[in-house]
C-alpha positions as CSV (number, residue, x, y, z in Angstrom):
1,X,11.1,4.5,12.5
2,X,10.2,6.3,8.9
3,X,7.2,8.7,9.8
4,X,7.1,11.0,6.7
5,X,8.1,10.6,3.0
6,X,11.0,12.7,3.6
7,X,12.7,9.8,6.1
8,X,12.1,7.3,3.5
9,X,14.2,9.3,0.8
10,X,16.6,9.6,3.3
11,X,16.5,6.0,4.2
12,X,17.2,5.1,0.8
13,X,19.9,7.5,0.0
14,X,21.7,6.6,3.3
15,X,21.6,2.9,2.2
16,X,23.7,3.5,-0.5
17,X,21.9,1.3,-3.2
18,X,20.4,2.0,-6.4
19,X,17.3,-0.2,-7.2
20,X,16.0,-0.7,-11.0
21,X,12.6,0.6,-12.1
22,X,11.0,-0.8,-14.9
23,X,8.8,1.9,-16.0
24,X,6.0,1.6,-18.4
25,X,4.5,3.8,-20.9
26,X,6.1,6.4,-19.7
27,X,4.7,9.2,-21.8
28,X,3.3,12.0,-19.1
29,X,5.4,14.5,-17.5
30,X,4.5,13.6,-14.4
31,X,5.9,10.2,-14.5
32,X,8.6,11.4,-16.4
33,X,9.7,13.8,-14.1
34,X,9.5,11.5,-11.0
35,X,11.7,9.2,-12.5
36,X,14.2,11.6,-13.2
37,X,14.1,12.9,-9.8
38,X,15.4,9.7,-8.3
39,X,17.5,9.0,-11.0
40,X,19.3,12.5,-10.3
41,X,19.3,11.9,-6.5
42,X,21.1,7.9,-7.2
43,X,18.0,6.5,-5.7
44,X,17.1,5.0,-8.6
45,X,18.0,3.5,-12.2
46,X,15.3,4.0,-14.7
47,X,14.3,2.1,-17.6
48,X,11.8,3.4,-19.4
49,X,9.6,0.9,-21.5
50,X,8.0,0.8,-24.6
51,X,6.2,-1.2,-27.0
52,X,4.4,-1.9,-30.2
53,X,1.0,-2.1,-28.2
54,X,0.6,-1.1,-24.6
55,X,0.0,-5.1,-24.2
56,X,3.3,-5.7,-25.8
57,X,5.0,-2.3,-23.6
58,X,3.3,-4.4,-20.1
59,X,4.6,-7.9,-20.9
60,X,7.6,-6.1,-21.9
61,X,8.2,-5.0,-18.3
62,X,6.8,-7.8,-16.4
63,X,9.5,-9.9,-18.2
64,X,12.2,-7.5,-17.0
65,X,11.0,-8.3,-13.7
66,X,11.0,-12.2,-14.2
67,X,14.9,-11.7,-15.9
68,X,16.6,-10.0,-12.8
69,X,16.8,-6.9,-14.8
70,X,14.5,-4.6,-12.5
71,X,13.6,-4.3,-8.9
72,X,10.2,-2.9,-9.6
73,X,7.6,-2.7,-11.3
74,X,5.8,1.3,-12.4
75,X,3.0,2.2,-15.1
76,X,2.8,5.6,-16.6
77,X,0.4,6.3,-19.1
78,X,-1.3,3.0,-19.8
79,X,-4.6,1.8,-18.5
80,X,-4.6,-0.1,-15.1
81,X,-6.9,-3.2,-16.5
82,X,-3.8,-3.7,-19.3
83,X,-0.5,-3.9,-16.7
84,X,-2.8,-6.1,-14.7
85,X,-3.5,-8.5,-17.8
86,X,0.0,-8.8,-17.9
87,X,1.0,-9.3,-14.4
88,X,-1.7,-11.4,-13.8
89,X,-0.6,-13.7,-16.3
90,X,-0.5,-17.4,-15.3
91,X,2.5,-18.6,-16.8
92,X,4.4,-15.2,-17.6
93,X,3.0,-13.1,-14.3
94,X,3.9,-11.7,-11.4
95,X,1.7,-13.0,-8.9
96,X,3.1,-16.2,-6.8
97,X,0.6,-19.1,-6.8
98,X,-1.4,-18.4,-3.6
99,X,-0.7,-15.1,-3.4
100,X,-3.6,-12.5,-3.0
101,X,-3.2,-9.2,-5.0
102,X,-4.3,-6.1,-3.2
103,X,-3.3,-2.8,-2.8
104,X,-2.0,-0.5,0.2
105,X,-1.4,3.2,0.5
106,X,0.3,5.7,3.0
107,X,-0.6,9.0,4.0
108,X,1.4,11.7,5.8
109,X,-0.8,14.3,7.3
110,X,-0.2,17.5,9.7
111,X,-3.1,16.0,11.2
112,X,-1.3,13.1,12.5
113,X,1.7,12.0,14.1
114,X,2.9,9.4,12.1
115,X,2.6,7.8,8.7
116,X,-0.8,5.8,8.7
117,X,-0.9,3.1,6.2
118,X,-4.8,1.6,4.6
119,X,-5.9,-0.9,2.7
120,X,-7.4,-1.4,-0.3
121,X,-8.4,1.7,-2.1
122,X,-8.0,0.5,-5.5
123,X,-8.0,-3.5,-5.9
124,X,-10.3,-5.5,-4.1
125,X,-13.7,-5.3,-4.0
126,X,-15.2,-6.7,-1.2
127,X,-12.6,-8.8,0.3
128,X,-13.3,-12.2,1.6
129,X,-12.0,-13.4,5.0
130,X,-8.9,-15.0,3.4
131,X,-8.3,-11.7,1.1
132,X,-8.1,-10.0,4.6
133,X,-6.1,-12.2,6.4
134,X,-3.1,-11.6,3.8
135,X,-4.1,-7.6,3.4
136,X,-3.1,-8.0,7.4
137,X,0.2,-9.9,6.5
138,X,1.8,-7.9,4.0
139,X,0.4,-4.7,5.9
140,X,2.8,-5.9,9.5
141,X,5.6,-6.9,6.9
142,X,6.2,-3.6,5.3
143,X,5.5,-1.6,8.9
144,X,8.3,-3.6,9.7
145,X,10.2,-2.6,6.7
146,X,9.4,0.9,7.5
147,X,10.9,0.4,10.8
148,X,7.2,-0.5,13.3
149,X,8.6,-2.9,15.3
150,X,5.1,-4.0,16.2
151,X,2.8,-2.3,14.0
152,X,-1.1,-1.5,15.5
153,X,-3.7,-2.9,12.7
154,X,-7.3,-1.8,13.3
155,X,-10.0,-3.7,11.5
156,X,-12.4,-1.1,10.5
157,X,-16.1,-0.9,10.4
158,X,-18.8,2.1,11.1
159,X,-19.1,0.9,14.9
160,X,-17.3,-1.1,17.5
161,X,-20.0,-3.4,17.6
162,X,-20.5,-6.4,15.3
163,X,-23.8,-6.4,13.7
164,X,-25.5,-9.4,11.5
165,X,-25.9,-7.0,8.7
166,X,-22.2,-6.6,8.2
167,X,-21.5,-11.1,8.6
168,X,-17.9,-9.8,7.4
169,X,-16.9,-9.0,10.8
170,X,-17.5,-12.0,12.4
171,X,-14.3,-13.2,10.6
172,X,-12.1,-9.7,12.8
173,X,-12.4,-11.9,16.1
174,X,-10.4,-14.5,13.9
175,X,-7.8,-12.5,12.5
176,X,-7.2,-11.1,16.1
177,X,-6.5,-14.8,17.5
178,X,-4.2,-15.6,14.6
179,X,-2.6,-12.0,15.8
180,X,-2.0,-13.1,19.4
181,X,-0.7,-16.7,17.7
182,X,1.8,-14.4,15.7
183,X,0.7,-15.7,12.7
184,X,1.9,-12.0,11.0
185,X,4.2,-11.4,13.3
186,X,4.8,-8.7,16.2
187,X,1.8,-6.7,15.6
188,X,-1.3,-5.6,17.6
189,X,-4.5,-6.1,15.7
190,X,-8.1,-4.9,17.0
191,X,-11.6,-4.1,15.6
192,X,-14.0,-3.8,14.9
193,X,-13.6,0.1,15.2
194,X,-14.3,3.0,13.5
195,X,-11.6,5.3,12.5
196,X,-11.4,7.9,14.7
197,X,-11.2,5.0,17.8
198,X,-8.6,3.7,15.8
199,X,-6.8,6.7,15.7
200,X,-7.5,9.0,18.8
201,X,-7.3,7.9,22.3
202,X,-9.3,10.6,23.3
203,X,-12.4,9.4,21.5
204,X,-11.8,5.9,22.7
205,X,-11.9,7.2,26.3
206,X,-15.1,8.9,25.1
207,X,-16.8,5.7,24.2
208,X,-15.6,3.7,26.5
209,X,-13.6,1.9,24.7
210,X,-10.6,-0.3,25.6
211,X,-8.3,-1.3,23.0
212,X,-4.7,-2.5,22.9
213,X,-4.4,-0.2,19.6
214,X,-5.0,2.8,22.4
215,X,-5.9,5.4,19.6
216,X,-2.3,4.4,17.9
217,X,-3.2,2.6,14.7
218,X,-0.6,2.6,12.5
219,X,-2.9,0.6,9.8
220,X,-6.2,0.9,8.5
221,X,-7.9,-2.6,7.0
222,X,-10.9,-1.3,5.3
223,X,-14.1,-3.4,5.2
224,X,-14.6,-2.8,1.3
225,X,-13.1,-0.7,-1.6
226,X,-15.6,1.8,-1.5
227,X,-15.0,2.9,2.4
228,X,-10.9,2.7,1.3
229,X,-11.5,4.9,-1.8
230,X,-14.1,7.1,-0.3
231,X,-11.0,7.7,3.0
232,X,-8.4,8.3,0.1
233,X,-9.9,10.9,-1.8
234,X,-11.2,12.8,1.5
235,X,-7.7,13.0,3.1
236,X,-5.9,14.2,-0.1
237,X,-8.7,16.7,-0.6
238,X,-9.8,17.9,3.2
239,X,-6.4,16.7,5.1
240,X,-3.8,18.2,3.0
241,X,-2.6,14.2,3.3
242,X,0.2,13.7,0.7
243,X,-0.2,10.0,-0.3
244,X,1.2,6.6,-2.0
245,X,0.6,3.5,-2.8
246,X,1.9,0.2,-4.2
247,X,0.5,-3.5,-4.9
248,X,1.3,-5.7,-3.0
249,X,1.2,-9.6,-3.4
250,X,3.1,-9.5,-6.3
251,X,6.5,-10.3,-7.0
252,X,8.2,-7.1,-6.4
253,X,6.3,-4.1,-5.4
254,X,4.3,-2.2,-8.3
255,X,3.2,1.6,-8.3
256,X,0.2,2.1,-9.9
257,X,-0.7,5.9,-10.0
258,X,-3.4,7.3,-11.1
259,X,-2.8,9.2,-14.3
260,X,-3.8,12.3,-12.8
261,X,-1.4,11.9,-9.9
262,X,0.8,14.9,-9.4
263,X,4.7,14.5,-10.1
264,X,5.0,14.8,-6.2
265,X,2.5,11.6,-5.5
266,X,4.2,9.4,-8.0
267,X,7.8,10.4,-6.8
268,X,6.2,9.7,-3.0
269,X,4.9,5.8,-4.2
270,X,8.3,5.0,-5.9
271,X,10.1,5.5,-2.8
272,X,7.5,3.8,-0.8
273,X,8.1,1.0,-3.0
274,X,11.7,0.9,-3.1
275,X,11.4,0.5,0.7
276,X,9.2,-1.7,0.7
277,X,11.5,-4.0,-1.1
């Protein structure tokens, strides 16, 4: 079981394969420098892309993708809304037909035991019930990948208790019967709960609570974008949480920092992609 970014560089190293990153723009040092940190290690091979336009520089790389020539997908300095365009593309894209694009991070914290993966900071707005079915799916699948045999999922809200001013949450009970019909899987799934029920048995015995998550959750579904964002920026400035993220959905994973990401977060979501390959 991979519980800190550490064990996933190890992971990879010990696998003895180097994966292809198609990287993007790549004019910041920070990029830069992460990429030449798992190039140096024989993580990774790098290609660094370039165009006439950033349009041109995007498509560029999503076609490396589509030609077998990369394993995945990075952006360095070019604007979110313009490697989207391009992977979102129809006929020349990355996203599957029927496939849901969202986004799901992981933090590792002295503050907890293990590596606790959330989603969606960054992608989805308000996520329907069928948004959050597959933000569940691909959540279990890379757990697994990360070596959670059965992954705990809590479904987040501000309470325990449903409430008719939050009609979302009538849609967890759902996702918990398609849980105990494995429909994702071996994976516990609970919630409504808040996040410290999700995450400390000691103030689920408080409340009163039972849950089969028993303070354990190794997955956070947030209710909306602004509760995921609003978590991420907290734990990376309060926690000391070191952090990553990828897209998920897609073809091959994507990393998709934020331009002011430190060398150290980028390096951290490219191995959390390459695992989650």
């Amino acid at each position: 079981m991979i519980k800190t970014f550490n064990d996933m560089r190890n992971e990879l190293l010990a696998s003895g394969q180097r994966h292809r990153i198609a990287a993007v723009c790549v004019y910041d040092k920070a990029t830069c420098d992460a990429l030449h940190q798992v190039e140096e290690e024989g993580i990774a091979s790098t290609f660094f892309i370039d165009g006439e336009t950033p349009e041109d520089a995007a498509a560029k790389g999503v076609q490396m993708i589509h030609d077998g020539k990369a394993d995945i997908l990075m952006k360095g300095l070019i604007g979110t809304d313009l490697l989207l365009k391009a992977i979102l593309h129809k006929e020349k894209g990355l996203l599957p037909a029927g496939h849901v694009l969202t986004h799901i991070s992981v933090a590792e914290m002295p503050t907890y035991h293990k590596l606790l993966f959330f989603s969606d900071a960054a992608v989805i707005p308000y996520p329907t019930h069928e948004q959050r079915i597959e933000q569940v799916r691909y959540a279990a699948d890379i757990c697994r990948k990360m070596g959670i045999k059965e992954p705990r999922i809590a479904l987040i809200h501000c309470s325990e208790k449903p409430s008719p001013k939050f009609p979302f949450v009538d849609g967890y009970q759902d996702i918990k019967q398609m849980a105990e019909m494995n429909t994702f899987g071996p994976c516990l799934v609970d919630g409504p709960l808040d996040v410290k029920s999700a995450c400390s048995l000691h103030a689920l015995k408080a409340k009163g609570i039972s849950s089969v998550l028993n303070g354990e959750a190794d997955v956070l579904i947030m209710p909306d974008i602004e509760a995921g964002n609003a978590f991420y920026k907290s734990m990376t400035l309060f926690a000391g949480a070191h952090t990553a993220g990828v897209l998920c959905g897609t073809q091959c994973p994507v990393v998709v920092p934020s331009r002011g990401d430190s060398t150290e977060a980028k390096y951290n979501s490219i191995l959390f992609a390459l695992v989650s390959l």
